[in-house]
PyMOL commands that place a pseudoatom at each C-alpha (Angstrom):
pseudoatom trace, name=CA, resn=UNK, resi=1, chain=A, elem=C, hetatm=0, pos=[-10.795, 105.963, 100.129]
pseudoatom trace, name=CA, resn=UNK, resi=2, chain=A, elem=C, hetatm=0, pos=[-8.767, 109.192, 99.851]
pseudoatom trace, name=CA, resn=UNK, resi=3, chain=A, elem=C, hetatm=0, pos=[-5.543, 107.240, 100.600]
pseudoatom trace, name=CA, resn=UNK, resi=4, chain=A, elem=C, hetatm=0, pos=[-6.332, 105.218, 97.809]
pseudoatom trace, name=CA, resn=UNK, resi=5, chain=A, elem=C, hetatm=0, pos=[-6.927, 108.182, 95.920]
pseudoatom trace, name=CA, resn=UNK, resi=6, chain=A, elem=C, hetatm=0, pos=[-3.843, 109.578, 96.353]
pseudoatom trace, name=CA, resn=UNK, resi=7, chain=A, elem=C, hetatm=0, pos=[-1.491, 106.282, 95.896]
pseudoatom trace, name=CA, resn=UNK, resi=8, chain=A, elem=C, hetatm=0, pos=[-2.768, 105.657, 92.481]
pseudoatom trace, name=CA, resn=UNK, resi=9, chain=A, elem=C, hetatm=0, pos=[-2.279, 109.874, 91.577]
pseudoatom trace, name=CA, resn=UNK, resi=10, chain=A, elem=C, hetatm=0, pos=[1.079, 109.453, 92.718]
pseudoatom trace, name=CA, resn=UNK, resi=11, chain=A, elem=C, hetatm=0, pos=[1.672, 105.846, 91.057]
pseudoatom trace, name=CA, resn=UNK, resi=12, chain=A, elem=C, hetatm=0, pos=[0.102, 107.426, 87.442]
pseudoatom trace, name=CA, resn=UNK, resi=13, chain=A, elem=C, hetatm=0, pos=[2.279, 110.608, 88.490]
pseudoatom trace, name=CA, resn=UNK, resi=14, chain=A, elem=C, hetatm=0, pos=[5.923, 108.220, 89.103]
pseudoatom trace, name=CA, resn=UNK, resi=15, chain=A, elem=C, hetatm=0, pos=[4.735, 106.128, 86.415]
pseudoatom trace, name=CA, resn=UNK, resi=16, chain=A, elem=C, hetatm=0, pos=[4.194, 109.274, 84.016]
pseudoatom trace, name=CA, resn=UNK, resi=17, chain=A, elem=C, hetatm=0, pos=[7.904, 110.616, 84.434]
pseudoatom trace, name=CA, resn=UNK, resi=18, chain=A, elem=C, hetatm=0, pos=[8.994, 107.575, 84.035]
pseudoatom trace, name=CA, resn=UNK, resi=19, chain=A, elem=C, hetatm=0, pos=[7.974, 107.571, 80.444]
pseudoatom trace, name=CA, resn=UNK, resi=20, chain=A, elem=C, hetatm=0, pos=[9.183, 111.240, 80.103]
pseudoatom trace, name=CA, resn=UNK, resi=21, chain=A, elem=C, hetatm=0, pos=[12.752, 110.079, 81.029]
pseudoatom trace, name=CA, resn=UNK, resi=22, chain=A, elem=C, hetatm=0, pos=[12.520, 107.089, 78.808]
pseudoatom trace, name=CA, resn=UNK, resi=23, chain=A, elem=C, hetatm=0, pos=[11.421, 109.530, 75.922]
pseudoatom trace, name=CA, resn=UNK, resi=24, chain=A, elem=C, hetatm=0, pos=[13.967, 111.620, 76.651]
pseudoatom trace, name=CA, resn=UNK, resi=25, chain=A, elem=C, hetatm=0, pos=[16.636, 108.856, 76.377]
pseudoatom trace, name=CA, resn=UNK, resi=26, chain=A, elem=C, hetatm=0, pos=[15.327, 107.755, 73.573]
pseudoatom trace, name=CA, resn=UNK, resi=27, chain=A, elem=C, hetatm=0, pos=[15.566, 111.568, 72.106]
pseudoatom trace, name=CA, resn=UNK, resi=28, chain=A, elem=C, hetatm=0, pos=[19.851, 111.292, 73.049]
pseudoatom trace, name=CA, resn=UNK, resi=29, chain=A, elem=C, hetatm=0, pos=[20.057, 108.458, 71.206]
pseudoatom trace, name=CA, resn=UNK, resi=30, chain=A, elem=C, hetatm=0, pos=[18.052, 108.990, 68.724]
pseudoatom trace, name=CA, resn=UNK, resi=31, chain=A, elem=C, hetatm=0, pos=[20.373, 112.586, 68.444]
pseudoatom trace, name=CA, resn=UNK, resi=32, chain=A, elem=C, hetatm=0, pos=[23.468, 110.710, 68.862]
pseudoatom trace, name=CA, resn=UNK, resi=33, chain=A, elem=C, hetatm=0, pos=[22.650, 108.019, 65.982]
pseudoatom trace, name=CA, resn=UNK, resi=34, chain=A, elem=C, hetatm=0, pos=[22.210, 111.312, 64.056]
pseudoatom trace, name=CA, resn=UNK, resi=35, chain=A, elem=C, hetatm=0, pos=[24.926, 113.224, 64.794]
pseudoatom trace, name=CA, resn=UNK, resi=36, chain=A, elem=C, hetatm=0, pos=[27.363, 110.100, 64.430]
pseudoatom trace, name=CA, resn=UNK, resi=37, chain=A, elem=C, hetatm=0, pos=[26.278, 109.328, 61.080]
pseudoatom trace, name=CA, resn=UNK, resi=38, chain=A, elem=C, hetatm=0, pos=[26.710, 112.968, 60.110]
pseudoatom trace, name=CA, resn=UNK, resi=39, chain=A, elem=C, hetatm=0, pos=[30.102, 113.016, 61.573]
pseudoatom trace, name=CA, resn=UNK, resi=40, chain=A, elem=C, hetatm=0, pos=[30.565, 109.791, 59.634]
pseudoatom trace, name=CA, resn=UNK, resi=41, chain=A, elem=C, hetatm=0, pos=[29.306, 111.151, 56.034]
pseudoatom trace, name=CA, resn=UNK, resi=42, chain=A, elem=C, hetatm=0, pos=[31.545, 114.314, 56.815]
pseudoatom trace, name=CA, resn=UNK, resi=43, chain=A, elem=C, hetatm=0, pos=[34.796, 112.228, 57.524]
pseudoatom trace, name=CA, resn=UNK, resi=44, chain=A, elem=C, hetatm=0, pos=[34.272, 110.371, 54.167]
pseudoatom trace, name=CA, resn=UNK, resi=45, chain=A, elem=C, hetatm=0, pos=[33.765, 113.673, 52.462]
pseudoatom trace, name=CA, resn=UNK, resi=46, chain=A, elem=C, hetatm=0, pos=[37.344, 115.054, 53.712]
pseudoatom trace, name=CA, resn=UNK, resi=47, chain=A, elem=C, hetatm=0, pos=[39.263, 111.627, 52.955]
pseudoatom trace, name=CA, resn=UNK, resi=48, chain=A, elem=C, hetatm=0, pos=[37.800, 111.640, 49.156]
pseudoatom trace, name=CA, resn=UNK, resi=49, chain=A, elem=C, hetatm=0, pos=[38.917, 115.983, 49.221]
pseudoatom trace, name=CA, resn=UNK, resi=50, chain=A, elem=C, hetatm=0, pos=[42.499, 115.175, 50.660]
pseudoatom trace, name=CA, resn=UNK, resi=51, chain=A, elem=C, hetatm=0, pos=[42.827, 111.960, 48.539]
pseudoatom trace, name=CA, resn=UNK, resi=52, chain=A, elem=C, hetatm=0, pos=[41.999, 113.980, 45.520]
pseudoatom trace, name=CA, resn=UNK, resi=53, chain=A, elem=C, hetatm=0, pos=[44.457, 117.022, 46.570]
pseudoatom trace, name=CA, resn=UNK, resi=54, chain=A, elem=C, hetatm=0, pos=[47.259, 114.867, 47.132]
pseudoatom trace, name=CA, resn=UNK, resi=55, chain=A, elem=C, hetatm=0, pos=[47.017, 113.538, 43.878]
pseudoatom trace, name=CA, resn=UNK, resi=56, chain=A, elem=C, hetatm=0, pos=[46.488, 117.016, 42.181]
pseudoatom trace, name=CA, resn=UNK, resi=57, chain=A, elem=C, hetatm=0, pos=[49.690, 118.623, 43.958]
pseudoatom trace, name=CA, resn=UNK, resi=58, chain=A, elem=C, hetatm=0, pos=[51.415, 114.982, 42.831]
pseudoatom trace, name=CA, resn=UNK, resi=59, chain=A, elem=C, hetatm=0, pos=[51.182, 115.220, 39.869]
pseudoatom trace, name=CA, resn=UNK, resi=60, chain=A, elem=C, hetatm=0, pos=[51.823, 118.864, 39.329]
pseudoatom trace, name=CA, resn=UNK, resi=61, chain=A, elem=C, hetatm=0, pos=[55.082, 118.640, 41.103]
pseudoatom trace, name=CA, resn=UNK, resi=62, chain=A, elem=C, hetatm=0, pos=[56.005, 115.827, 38.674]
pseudoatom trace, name=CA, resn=UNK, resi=63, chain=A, elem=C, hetatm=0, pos=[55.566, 118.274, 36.085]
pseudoatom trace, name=CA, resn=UNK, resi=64, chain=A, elem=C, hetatm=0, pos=[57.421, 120.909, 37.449]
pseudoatom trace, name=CA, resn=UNK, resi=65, chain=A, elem=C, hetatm=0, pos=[59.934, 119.210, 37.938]
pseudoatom trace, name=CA, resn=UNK, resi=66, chain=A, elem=C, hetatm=0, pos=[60.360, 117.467, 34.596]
pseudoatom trace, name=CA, resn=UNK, resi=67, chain=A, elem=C, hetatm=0, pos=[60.096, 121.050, 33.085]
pseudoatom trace, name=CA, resn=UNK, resi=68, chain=A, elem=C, hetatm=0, pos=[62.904, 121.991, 35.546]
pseudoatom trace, name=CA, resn=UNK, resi=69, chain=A, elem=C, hetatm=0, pos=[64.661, 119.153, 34.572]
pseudoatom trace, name=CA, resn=UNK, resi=70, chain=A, elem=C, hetatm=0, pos=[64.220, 120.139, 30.971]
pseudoatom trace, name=CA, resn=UNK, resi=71, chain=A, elem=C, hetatm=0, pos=[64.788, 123.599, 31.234]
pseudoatom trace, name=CA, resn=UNK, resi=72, chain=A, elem=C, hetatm=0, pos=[68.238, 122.736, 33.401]
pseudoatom trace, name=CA, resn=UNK, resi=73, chain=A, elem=C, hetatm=0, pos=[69.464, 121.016, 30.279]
pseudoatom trace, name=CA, resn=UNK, resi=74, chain=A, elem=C, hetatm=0, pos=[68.780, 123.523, 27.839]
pseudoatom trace, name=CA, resn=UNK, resi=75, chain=A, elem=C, hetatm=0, pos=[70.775, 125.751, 29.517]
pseudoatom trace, name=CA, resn=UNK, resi=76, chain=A, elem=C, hetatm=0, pos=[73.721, 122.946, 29.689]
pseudoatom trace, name=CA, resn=UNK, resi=77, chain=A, elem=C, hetatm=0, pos=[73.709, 122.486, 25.889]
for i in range(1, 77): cmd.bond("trace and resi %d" % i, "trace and resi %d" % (i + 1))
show_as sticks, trace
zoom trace
């Protein structure tokens, strides 16, 4: 009877753990999903910034340069 005893503590034990690992594995994914999507949402964020800069310093190098251009034929005339 104690033999018995003991096999089904240690299945319930084994059996136990095993759920704590699955848990756990769950948690990493769960954190991973997470962290990916963040990672994701951040990536988007810098390609709108540096699509938005590169316009910005576009354009305002067009402009200097017609006003260069401009001011380089004043001085010719």
């Amino acid at each position: 009877m104690k033999i018995v005893g003991m096999v089904i503590v240690l299945l319930t034990v084994g059996a136990l753990s095993a759920l704590a690992q699955e848990s756990a594995g769950e948690q990493i994914k769960y954190g991973a999903k997470k962290t990916g999507e963040a990672i994701k949402d951040t990536a988007k964020t810098v390609g709108t910034t540096t699509k938005s800069t590169a316009k910005t310093v576009g354009r305002k190098t067009k402009e200097a340069w017609r006003e260069t251009k401009a001011k380089a034929k004043e001085v010719t005339e």
